[in-house]
C-alpha positions in Angstrom: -23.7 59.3 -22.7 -21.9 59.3 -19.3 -22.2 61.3 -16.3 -18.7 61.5 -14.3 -19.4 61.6 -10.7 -16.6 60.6 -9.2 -12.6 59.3 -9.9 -9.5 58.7 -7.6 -6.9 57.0 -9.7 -8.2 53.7 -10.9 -11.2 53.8 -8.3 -14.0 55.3 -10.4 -17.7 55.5 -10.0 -19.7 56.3 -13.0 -22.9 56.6 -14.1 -23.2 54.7 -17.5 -26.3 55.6 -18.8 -27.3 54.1 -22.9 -28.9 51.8 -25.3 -31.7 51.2 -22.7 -29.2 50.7 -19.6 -28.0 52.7 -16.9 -25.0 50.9 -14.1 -23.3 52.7 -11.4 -19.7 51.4 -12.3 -17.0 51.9 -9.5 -14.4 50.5 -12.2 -14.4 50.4 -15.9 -12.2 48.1 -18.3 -12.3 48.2 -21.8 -12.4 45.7 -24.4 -11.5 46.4 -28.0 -11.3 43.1 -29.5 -9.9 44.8 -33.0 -7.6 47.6 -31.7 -7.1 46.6 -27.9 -3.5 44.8 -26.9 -3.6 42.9 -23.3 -0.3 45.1 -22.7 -2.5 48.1 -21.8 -4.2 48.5 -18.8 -7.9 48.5 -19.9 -8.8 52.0 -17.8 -9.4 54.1 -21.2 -11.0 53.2 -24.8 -7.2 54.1 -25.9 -5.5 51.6 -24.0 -8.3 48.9 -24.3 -7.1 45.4 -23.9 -7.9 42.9 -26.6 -9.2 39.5 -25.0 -11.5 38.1 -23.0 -9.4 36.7 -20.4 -7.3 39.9 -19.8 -10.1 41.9 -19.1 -11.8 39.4 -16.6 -8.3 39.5 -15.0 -8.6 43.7 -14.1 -12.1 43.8 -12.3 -12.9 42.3 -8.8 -15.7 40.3 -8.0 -18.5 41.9 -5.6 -17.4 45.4 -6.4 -20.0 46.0 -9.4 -16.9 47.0 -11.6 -18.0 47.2 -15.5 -16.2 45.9 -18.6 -17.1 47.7 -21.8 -17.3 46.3 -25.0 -16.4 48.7 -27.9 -17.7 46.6 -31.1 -15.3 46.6 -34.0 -14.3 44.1 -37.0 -12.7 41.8 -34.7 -15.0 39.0 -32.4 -13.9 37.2 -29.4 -13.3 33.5 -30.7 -13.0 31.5 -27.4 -11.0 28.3 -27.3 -12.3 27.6 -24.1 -15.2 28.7 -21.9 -14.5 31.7 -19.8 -16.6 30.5 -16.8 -17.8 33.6 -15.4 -17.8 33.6 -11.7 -17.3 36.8 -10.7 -20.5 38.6 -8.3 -22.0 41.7 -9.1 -20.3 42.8 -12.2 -21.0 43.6 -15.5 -20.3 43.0 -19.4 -21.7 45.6 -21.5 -21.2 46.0 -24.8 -21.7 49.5 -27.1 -23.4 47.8 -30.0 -26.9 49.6 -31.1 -30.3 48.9 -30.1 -30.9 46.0 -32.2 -32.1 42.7 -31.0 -30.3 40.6 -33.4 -26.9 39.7 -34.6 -25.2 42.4 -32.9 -21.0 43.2 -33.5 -20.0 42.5 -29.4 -20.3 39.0 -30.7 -18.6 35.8 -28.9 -18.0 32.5 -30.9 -16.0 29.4 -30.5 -12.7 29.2 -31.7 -12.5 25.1 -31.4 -14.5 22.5 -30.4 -13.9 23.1 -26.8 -17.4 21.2 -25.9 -20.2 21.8 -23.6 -21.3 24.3 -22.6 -19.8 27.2 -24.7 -20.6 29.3 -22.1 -21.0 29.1 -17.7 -22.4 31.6 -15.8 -22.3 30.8 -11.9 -21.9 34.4 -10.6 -24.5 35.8 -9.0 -26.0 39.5 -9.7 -24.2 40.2 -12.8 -25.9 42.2 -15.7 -24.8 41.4 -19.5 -26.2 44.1 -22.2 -26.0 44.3 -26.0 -23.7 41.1 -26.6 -24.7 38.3 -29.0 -23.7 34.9 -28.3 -23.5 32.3 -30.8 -22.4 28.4 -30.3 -21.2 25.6 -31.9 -18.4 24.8 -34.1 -18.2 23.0 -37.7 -20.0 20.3 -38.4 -19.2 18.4 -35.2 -21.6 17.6 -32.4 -20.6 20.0 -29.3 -22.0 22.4 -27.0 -24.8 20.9 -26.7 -26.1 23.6 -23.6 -25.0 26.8 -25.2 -25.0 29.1 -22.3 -25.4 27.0 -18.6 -27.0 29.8 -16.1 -26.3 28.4 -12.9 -25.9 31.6 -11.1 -28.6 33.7 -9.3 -30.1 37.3 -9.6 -28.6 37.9 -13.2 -29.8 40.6 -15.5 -29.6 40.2 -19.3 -30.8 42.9 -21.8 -30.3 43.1 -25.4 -28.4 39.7 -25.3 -28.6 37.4 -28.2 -28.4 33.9 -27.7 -27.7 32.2 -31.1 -28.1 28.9 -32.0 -27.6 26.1 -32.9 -25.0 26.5 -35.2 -25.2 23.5 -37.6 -27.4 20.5 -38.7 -26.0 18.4 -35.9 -26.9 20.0 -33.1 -30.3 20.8 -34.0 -31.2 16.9 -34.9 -29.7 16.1 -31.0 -32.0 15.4 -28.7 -30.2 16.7 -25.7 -29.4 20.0 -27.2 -30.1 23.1 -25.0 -29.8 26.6 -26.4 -30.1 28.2 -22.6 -30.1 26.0 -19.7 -31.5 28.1 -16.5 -31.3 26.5 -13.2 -30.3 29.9 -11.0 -33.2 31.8 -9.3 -34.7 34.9 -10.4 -33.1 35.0 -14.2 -34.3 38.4 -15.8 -34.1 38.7 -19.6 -35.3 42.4 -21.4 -35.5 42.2 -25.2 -33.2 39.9 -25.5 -33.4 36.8 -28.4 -32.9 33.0 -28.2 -32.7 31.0 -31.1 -31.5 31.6 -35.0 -33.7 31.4 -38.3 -31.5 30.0 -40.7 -30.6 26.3 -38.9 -33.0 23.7 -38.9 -34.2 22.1 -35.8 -35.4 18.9 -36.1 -34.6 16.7 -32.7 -36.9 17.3 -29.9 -34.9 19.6 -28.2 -35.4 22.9 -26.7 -33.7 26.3 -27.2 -34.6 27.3 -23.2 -34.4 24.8 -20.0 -35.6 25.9 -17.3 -34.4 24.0 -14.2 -36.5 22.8 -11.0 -37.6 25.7 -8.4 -36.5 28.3 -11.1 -38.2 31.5 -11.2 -37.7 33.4 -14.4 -38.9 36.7 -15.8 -38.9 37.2 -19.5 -40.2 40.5 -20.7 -40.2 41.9 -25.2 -38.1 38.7 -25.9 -38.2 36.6 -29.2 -38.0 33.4 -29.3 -37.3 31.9 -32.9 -36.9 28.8 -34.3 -36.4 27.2 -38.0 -37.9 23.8 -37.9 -38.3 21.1 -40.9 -40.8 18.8 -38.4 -43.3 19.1 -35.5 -41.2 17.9 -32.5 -38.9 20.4 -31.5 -39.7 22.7 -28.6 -39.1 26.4 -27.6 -39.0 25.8 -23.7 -38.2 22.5 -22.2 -39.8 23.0 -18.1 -38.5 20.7 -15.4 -40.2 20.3 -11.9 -38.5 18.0 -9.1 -39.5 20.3 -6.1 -40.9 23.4 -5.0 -42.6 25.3 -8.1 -40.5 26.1 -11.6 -42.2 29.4 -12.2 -41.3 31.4 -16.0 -43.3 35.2 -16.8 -43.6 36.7 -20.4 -44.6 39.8 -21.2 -44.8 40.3 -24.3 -42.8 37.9 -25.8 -43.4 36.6 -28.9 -42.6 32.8 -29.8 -42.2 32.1 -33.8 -41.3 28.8 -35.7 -40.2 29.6 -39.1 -40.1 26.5 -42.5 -39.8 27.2 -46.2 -42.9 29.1 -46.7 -44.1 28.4 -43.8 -44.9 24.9 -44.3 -44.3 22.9 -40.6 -46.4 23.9 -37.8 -44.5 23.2 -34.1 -47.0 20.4 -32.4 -46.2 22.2 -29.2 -44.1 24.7 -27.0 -43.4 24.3 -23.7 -42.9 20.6 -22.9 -43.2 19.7 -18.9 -41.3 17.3 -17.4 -40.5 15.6 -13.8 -43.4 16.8 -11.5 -46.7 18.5 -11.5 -45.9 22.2 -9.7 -45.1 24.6 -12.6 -46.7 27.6 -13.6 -45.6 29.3 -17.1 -47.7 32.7 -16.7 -48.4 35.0 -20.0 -50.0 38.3 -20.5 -52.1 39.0 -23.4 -49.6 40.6 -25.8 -48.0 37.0 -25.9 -47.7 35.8 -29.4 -47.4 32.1 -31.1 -46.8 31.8 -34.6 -46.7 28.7 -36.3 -47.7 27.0 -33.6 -50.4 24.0 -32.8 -50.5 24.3 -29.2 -48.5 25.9 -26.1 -48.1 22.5 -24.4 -49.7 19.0 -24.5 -53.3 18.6 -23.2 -52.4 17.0 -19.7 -50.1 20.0 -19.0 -52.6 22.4 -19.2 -52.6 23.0 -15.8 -49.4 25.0 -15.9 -50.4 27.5 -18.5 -52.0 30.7 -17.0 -53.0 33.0 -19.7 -55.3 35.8 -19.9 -58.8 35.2 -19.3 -61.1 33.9 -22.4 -57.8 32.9 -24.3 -58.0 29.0 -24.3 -54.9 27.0 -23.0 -54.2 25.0 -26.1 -54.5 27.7 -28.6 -54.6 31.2 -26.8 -56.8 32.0 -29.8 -56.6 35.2 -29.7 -53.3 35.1 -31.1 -51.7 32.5 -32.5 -51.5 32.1 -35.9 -51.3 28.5 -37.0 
């Protein structure tokens, strides 16, 4: 549903109000990566245009113009990575509510490397897109998506990976690597369930003085041993701060055989503080960090820092 408030030629401002968002748009370009063609101009569903690239090149950064997403048969296959830098804009996509695997999909076309994905741009919001990377059987993208920029908003945003076997036996793979300030993710979903993970690796970083707010995510895994990690937390000055509301973190093995040792491993120094309320869940899990890290797990009073008893199911 929209609400028209206002339009003089190609300088529109719309309220664009669904699927749990609502953005006050002064421009909006369409994407239709099946029936689009970059020869139209992008201002109606009609005359979408039909990449990536084409789209990016009708909005203006700072200006909080919107480009929608209509989902179809057709993907955007990148063959390189689109590097968003633009301020204050926004990438929404018209999929439906669902969490997981959603149409407004972007994949790599070619191994095009690391990461698949750069946001630098500061105070963007991205809604109802799913993101997956890697490519064949080779060993790239190992960061999936590099956040880099500060103040962004993602809801309903996918973050799949990794793709195949190779990445998820690297030790320096990184689904999501964080190192903007004040990150917000709503009910979005990092990680798949069908590719084993079995380096030590994480499917979040979160970078030094980072403060991140993660509220109804899931956070899933498919391990084959004990070492891999959900969150990899690193701490070189100030404090690298991360809040969950109800999030729920779950490691998934045929018939649920392999319990993850632990989830958040700390690195670098000693000021971090991973905060989580009590409707927090761990499943499949032996502990939410290692015993000396303790001290930067808050959870809810009488829930114990190794086990948050109260609900994990090991």
């Amino acid at each position: 549903m929209r609400h028209e408030q206002l339009s003089v030629g190609e300088l529109e401002v719309d309220s664009i109000t669904g699927a749990g968002i609502e953005l006050f748009s002064r421009k909006k370009i369409y994407l239709d990566p099946t029936a689009g063609s970059d020869g139209n101009d992008g201002l109606t569903i009609t005359r979408a245009k039909k990449t990536l690239a084409a789209a990016l090149g009708r909005i203006t950064t700072g200006k909080s113009d919107t480009i929608i997403w209509v989902q179809g048969a057709s993907h955007l296959s990148l063959s390189a990575d689109p590097a968003w830098s633009y301020n204050l804009t926004n990438l929404v996509g018209n999929a439906g509510p669902g969490m997981v695997n959603k149409r407004c999909k972007i994949t790599m076309a070619s191994d095009y490397g690391s990461p698949a994905l750069t946001i630098s741009g500061y105070g963007n919001v991205f809604a109802n897109l799913f993101h997956e990377h890697g490519f064949g059987a080779t060993k790239v993208a190992l960061q999936g998506v590099a956040i880099s920029g500060h103040y962004n908003t993602f809801k309903g945003v996918h973050f799949g990976g990794p793709l195949n076997d190779t990445l998820g036996a690297d030790a320096s793979y990184r689904g999501v690597v964080i190192t903007g300030i004040n990150s917000h993710f709503d009910h979005c979903v990092f990680g798949f369930d069908t590719i084993d993970r079995t380096g030590a690796n994480s499917l979040v970083s979160l970078g030094p003085n980072t403060m991140t707010t993660f509220e109804d995510c899931i956070f899933l895994t498919r391990i084959s041993g004990t070492t891999p990690y959900f969150f990899e937390v690193l701490n070189t000055s100030a404090v690298t701060r991360a809040f969950f509301k109800r999030c729920q973190f779950i490691a998934l093995s045929t018939n649920m055989a392999v319990t993850m040792a632990e989830a958040f491993n700390f690195t670098g120094g000693s000021t971090c503080a991973m905060v989580f309320d009590s409707e927090c869940t761990f499943m499949k899990v032996t502990k939410i960090a290692a015993t000396g890290s303790y001290g930067y797990i808050w959870v809810p009073a009488g829930a114990a820092a190794d086990k948050m008893t109260s609900v994990i199911l090991s």
